[in-house]
Backbone as CSV, one residue per row, in Angstrom:
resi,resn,N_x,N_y,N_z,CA_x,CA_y,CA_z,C_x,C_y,C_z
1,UNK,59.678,2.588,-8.155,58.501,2.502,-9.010,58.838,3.072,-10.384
2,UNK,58.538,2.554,-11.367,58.829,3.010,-12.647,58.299,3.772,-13.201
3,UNK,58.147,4.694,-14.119,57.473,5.851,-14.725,56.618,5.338,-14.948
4,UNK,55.523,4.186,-15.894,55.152,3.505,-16.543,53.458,3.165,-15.243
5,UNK,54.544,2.654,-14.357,53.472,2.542,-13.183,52.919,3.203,-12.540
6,UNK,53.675,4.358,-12.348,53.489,5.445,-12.213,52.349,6.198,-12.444
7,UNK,52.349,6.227,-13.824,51.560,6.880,-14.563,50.379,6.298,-14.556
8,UNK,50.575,4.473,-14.712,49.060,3.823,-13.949,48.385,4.292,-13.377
9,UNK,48.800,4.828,-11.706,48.428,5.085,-10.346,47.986,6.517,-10.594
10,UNK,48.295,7.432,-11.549,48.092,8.603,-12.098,46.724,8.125,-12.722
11,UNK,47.096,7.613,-13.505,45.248,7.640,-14.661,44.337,6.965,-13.774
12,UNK,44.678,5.669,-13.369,43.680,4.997,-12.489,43.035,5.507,-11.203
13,UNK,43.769,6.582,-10.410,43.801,6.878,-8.873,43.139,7.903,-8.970
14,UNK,44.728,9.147,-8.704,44.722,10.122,-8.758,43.899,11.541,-9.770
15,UNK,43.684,11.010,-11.318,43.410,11.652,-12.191,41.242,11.620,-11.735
16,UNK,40.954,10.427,-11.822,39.654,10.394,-11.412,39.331,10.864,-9.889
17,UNK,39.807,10.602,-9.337,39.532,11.255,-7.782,39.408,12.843,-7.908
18,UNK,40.692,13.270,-8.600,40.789,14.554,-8.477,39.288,15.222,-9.209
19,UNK,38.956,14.419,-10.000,38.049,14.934,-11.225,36.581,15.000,-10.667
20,UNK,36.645,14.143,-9.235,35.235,13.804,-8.742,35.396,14.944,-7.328
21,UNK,36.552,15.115,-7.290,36.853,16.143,-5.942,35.990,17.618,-6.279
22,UNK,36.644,18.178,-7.524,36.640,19.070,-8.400,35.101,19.625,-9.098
23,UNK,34.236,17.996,-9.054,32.939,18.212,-9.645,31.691,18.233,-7.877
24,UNK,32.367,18.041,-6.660,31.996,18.159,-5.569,32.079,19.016,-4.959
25,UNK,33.500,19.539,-5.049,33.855,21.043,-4.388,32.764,22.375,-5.615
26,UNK,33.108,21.646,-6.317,32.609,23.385,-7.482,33.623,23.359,-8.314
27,UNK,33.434,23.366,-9.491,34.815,23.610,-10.135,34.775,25.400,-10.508
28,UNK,34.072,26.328,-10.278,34.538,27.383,-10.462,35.244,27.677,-8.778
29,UNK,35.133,26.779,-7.812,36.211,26.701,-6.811,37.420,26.156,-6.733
30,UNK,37.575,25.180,-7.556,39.160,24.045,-7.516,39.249,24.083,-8.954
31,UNK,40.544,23.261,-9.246,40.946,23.049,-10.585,41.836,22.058,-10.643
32,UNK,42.022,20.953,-10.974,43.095,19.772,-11.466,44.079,20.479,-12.462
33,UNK,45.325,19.970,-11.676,46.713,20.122,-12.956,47.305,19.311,-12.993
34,UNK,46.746,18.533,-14.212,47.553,17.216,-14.485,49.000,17.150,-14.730
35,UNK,49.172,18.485,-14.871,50.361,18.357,-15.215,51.644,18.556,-14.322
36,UNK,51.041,18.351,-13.096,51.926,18.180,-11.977,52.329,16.621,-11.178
37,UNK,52.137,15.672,-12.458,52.262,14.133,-12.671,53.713,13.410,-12.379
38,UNK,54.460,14.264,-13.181,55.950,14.617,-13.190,56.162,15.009,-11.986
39,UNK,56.015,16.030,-11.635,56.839,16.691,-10.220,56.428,16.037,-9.040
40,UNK,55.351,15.092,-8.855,54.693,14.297,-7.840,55.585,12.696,-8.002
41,UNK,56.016,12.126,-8.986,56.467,11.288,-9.174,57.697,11.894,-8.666
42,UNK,58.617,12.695,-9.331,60.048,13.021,-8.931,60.260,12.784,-7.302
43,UNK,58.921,13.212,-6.660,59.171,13.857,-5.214,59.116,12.413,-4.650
44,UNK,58.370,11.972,-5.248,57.715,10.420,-4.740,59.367,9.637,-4.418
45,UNK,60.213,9.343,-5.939,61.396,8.508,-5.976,62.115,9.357,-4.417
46,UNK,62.359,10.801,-4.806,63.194,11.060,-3.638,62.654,10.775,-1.955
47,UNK,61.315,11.274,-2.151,60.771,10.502,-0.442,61.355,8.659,-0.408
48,UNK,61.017,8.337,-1.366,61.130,6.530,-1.356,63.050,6.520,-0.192
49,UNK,63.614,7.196,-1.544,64.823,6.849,-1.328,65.865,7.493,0.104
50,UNK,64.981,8.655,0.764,65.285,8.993,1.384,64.838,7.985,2.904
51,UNK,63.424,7.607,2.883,62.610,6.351,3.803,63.594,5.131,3.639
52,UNK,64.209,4.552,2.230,64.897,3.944,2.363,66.065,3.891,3.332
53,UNK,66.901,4.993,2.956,67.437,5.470,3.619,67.436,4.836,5.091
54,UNK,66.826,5.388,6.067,66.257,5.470,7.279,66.025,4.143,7.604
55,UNK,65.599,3.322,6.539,65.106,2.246,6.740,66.598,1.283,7.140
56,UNK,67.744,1.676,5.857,68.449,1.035,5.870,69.371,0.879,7.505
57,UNK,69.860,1.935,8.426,69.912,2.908,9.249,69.562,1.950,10.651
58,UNK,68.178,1.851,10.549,67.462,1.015,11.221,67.769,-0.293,11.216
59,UNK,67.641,-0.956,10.482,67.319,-2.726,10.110,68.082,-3.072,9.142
60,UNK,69.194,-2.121,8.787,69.961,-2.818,7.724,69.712,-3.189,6.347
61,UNK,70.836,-3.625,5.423,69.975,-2.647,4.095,69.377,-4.434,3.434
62,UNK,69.576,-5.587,4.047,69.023,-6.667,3.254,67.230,-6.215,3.870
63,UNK,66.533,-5.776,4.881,65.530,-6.218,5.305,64.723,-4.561,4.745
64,UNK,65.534,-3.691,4.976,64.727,-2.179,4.380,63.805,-2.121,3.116
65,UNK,64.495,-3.000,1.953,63.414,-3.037,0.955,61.942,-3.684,1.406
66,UNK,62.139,-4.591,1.900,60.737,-5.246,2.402,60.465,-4.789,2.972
67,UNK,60.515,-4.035,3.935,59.760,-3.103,4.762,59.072,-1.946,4.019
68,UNK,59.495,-1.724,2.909,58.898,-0.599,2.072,57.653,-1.290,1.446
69,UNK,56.795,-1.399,2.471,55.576,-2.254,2.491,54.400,-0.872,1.541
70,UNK,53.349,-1.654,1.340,52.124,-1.119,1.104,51.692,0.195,1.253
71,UNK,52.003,-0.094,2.712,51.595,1.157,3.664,52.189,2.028,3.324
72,UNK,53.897,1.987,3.426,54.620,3.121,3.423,54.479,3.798,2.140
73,UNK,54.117,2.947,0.631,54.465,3.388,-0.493,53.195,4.449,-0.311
74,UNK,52.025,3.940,-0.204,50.369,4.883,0.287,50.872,6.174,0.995
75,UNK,52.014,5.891,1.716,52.060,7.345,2.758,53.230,8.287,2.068
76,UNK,53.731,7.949,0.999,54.848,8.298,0.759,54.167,9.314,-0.845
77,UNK,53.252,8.299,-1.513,52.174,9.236,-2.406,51.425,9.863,-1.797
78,UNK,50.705,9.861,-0.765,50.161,11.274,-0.284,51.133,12.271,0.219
79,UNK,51.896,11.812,0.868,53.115,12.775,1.321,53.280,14.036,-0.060
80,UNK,53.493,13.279,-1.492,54.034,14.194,-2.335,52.650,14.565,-2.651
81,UNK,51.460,14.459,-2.742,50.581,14.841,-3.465,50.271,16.531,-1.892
82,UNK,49.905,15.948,-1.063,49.541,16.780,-0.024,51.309,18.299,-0.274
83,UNK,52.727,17.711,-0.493,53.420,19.122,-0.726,52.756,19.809,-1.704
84,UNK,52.922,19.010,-3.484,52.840,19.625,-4.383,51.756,20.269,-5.028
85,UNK,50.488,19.797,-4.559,49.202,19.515,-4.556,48.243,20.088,-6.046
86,UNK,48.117,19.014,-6.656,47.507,18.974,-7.675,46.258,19.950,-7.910
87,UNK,45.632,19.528,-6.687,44.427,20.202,-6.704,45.008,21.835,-6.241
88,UNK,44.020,22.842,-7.072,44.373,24.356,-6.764,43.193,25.070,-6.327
89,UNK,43.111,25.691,-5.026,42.210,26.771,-4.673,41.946,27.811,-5.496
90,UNK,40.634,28.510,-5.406,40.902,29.899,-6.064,40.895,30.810,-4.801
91,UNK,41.050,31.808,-4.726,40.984,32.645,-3.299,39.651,33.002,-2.817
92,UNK,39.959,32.674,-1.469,38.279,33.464,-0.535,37.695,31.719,-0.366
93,UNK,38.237,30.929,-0.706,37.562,29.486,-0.658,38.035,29.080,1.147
94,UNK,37.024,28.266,1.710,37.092,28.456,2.924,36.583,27.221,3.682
95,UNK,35.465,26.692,2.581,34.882,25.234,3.103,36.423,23.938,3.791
96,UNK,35.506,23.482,4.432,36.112,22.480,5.145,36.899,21.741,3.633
97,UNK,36.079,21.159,2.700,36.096,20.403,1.352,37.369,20.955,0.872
98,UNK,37.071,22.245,0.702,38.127,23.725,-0.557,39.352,23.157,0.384
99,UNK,39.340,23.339,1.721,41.033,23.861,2.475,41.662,22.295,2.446
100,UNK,41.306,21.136,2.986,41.512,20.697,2.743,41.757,18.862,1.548
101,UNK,41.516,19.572,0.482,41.385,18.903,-1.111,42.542,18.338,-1.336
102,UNK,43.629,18.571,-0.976,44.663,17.706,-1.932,45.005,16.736,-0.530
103,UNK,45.197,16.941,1.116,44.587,16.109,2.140,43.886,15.125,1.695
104,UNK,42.735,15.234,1.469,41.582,14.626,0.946,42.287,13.668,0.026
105,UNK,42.509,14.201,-1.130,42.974,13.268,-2.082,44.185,12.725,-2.227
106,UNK,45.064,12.856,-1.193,46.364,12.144,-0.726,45.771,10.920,-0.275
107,UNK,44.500,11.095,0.753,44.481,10.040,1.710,43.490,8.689,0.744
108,UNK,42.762,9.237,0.088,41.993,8.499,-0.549,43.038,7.613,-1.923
109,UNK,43.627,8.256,-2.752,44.708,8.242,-3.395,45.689,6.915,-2.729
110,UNK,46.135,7.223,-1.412,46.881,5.767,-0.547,46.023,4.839,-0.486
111,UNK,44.945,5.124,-0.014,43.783,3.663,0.226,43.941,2.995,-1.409
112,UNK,43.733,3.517,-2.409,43.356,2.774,-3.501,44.716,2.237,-3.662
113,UNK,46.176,2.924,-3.572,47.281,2.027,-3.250,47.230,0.853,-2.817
114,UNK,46.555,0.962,-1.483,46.387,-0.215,-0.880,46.081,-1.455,-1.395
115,UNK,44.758,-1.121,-1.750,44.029,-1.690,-1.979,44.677,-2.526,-3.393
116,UNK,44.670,-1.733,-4.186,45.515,-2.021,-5.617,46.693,-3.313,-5.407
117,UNK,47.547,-3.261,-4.182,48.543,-4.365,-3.627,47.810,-5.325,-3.016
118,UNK,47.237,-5.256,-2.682,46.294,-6.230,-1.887,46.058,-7.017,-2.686
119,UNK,45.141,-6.634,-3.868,45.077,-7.314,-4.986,45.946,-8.217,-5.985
120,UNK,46.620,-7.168,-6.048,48.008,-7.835,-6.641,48.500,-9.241,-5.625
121,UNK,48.447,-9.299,-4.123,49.812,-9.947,-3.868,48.385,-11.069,-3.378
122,UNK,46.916,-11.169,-4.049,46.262,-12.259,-3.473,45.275,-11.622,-2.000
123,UNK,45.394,-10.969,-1.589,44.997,-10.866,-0.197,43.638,-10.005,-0.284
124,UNK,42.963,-11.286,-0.149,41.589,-10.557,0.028,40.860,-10.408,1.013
125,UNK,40.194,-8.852,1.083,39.428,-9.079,2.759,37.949,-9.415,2.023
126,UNK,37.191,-9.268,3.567,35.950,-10.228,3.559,34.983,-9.781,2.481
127,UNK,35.219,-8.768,2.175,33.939,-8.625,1.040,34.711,-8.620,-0.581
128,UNK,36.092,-8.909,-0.465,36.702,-9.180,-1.812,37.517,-10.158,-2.037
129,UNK,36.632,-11.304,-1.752,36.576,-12.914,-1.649,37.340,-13.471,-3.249
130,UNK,36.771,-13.266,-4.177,37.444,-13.461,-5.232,38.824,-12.995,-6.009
131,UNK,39.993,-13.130,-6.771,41.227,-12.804,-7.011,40.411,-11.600,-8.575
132,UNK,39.791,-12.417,-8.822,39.463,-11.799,-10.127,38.199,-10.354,-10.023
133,UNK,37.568,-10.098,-8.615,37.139,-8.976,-8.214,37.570,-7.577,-8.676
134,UNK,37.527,-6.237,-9.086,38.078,-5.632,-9.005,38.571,-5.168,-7.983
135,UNK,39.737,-4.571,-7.562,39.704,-3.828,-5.745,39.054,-2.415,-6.035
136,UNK,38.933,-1.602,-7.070,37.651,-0.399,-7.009,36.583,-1.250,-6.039
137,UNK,35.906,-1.973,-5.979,34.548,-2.493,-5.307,34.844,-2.891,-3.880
138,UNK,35.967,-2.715,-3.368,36.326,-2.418,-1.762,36.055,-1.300,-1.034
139,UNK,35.451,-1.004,0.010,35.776,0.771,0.171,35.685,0.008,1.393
140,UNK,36.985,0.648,2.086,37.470,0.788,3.331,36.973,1.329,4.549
141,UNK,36.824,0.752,5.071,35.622,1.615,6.809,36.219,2.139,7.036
142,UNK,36.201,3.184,8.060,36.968,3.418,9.055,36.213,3.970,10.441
143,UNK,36.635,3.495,11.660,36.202,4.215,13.062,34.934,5.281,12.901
144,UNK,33.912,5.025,13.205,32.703,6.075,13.417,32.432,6.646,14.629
145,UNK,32.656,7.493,15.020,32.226,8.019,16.173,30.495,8.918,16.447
146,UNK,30.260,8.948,17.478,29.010,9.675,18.008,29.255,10.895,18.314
147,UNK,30.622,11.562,17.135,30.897,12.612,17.670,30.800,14.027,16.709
148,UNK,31.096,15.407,17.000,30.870,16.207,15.803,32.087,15.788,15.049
149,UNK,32.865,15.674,14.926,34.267,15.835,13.822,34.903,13.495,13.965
150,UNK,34.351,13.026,12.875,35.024,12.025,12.214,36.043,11.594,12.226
151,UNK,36.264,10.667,12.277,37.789,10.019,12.318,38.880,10.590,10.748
152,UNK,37.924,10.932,9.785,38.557,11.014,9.024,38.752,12.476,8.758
153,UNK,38.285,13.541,9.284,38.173,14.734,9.557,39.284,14.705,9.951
154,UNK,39.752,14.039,11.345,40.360,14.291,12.415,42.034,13.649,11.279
155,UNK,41.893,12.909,10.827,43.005,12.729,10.264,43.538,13.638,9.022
156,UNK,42.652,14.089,8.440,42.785,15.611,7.462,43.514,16.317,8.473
157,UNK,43.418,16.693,9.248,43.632,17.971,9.918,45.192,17.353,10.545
158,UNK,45.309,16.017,10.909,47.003,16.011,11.333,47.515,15.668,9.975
159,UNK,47.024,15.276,8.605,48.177,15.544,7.677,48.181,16.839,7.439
160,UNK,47.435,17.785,7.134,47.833,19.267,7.002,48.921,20.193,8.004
161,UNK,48.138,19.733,9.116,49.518,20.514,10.624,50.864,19.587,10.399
162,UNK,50.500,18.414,9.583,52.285,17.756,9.376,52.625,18.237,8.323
163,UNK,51.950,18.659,7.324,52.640,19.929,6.146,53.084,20.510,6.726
164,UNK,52.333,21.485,6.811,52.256,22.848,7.825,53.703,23.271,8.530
165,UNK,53.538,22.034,9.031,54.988,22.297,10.202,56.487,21.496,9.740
166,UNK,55.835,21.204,8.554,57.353,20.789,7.801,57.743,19.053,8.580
167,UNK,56.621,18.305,9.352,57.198,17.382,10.212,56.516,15.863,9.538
168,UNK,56.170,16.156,8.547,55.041,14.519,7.912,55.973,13.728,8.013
169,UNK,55.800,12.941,8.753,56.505,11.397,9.225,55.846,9.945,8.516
170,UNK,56.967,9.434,7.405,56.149,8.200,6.795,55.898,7.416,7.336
171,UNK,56.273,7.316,8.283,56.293,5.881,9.078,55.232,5.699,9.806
172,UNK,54.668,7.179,10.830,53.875,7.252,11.527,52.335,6.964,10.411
173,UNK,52.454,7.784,9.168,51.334,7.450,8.791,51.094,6.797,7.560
174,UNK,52.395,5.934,7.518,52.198,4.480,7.205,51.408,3.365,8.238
175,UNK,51.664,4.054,9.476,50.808,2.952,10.614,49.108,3.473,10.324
176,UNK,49.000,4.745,10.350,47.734,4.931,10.238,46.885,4.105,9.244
177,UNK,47.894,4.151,7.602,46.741,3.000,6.637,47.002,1.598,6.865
178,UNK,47.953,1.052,7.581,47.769,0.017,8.122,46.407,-0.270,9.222
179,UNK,46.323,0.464,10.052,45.455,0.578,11.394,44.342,0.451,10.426
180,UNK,44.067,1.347,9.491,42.474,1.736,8.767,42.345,0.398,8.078
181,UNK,43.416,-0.100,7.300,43.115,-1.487,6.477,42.684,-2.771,7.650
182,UNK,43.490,-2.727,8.480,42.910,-4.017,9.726,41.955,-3.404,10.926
183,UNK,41.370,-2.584,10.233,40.012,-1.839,11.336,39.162,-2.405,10.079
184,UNK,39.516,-1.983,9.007,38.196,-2.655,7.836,37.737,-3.639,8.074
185,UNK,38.712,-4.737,7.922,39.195,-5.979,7.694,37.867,-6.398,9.033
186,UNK,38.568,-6.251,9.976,37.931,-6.722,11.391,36.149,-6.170,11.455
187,UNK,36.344,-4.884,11.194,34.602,-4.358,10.909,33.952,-5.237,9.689
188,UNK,33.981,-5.726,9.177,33.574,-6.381,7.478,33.144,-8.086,8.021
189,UNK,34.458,-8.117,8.844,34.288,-9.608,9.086,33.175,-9.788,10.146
190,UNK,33.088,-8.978,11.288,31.639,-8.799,12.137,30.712,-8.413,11.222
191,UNK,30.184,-7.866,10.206,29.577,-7.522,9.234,28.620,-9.109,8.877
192,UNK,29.959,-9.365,8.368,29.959,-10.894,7.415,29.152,-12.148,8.657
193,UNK,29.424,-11.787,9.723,29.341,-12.891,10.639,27.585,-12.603,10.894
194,UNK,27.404,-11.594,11.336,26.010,-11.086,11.608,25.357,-11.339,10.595
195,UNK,25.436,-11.178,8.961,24.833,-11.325,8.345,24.345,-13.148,7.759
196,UNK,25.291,-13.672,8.375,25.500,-15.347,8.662,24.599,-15.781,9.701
197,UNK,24.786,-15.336,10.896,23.488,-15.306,11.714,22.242,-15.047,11.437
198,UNK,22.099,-13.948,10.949,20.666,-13.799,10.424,19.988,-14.480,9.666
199,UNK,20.274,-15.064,8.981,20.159,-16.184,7.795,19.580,-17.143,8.599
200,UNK,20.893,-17.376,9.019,20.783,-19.098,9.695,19.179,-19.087,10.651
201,UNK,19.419,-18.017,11.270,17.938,-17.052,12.476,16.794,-17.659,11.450
């Protein structure tokens, strides 16, 4: 990825998310440092090249670039955002929101990745029918449960214990924004269908 684009995914993504994180949490609780743009990118090329790596290892080095799909690039920017983490605590902060914020904005941060390629390569799901749509006007479902703690709770909490423990695996949660993008996909399209029925009703 080039500096240039980079810096896209910086102003477009990351810079506003953080800014809406920041005005949610409290900002005399958090603080954005933009200027950790640089050191998130650096980390980014070396995760890439190291996944490459692995990739190559695996499947050999004509098929490894293509495999450095969507997903992985999404898991590979939260990966560096969740080490280096933009967003900063102040001390005694404790909320669910405060502990885990740069979690938070890793994972949200990959979705708009996503989403952003999606766009780019044509592929639209059911509620972003048009090429010329923005992909901002997508927001991604995910799994609801009848339960106390969320699917997306529940996934905060295994990217932090994969900090934590030094073990964040791209691959594994490269499958995860895959899983969440074709859980959308499939929820949207029952969406779409019901709302076709009703009509027709």
């Amino acid at each position: 990825m080039t500096r240039d684009k980079f810096h896209e995914i910086w102003t477009k993504s990351v810079t506003p998310r953080s800014e809406l994180l920041c005005k949610v949490i409290g900002d005399d609780s958090i603080s954005f440092h933009p200027e950790s743009e640089t050191h998130i990118r650096i980390h980014y090329q070396k995760t890439r090249q190291t996944s490459k790596g692995l990739l190559i290892k695996a499947v050999g080095k004509t098929d490894a670039e293509n495999l450095l799909d969507r997903h992985k690039v999404a898991s590979m920017i939260m990966y560096s955002i969740v080490v280096l983490r933009p967003l900063r605590l102040r001390r005694g902060q404790s909320s669910f929101c405060a502990r885990y914020a740069n979690e938070f904005l890793g994972l949200i941060c990959g979705l708009d990745i996503i989403k952003t390629f999606m766009h780019k390569d044509g592929i639209n799901p059911p509620l972003l029918q048009t090429p010329s749509t923005s992909p901002e006007n997508y927001i991604m479902q995910t799994p609801s449960e009848k339960k106390p703690e969320s699917y997306i709770m529940q996934t905060l909490r295994c990217i932090w214990f994969a900090k934590v423990r030094n073990c964040f695996d791209i691959f594994s949660f490269a499958n995860i924004f895959f899983f969440i993008e074709k859980y959308s996909f499939i929820a949207q399209s029952k969406e779409n269908s019901s709302e076709i029925d009703d009509k027709r009703a």
